[in-house]
C-alpha positions in Angstrom: 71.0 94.4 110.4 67.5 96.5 110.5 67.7 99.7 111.0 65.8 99.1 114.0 68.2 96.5 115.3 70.6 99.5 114.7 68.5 101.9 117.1 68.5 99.3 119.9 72.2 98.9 120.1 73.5 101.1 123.0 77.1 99.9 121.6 76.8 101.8 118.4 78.4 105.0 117.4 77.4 108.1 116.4 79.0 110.9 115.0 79.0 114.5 116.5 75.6 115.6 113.9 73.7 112.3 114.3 74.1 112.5 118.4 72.8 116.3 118.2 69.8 114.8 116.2 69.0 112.3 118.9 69.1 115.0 121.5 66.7 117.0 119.9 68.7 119.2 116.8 71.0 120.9 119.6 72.9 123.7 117.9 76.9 123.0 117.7 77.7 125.6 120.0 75.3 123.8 122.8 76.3 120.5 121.9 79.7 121.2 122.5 78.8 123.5 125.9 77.2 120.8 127.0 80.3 118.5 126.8 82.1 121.1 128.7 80.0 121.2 131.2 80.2 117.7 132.0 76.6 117.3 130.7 77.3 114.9 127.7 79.8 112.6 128.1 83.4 112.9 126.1 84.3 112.0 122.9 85.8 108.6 121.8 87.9 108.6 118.7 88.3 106.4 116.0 91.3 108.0 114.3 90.4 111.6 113.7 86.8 110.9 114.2 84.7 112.0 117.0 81.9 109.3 117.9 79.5 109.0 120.8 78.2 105.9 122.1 74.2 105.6 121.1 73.7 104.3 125.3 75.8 107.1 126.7 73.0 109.8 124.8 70.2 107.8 126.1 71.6 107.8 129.2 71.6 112.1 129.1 68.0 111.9 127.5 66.7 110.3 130.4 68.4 112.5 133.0 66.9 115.5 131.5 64.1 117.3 133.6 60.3 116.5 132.7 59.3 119.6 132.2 61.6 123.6 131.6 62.9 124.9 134.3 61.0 128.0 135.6 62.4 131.5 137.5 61.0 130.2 140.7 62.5 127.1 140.5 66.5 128.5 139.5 65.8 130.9 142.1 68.1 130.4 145.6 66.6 131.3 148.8 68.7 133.4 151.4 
């Protein structure tokens, strides 16, 4: 299989450094955050291993905002 064939299956697996690198070289520390917060999706395991499904990122990727958020916009009106 091509490595491009590779990059259009939503069914493959990533590990923990390879799904930061898809989601733009997120730190550790946010990565896992992120998981906390319900953000990007748990874990699956194979054995010990923790793997991500490559459709599951996308999926995050394409919820994320256009553009940063600004002051204004987090701001809550009273």
């Amino acid at each position: 299989m091509a490595d491009q064939d590779l990059l259009n299956d939503d069914d493959r697996l990533l590990r923990a450094t390879d799904a930061r690198r898809l989601l733009g070289q997120m730190s550790k520390t946010t990565f896992y955050r992120n998981i906390e917060r319900g953000i990007i999706p748990e874990p699956r395991y194979i054995g010990g291993t923790s793997v991500w499904r490559l459709g599951d990122l996308r999926a995050v990727v394409n919820q994320l905002p256009e553009k940063p958020y600004t002051a204004d916009a987090l701001s809550v009106s009273r």
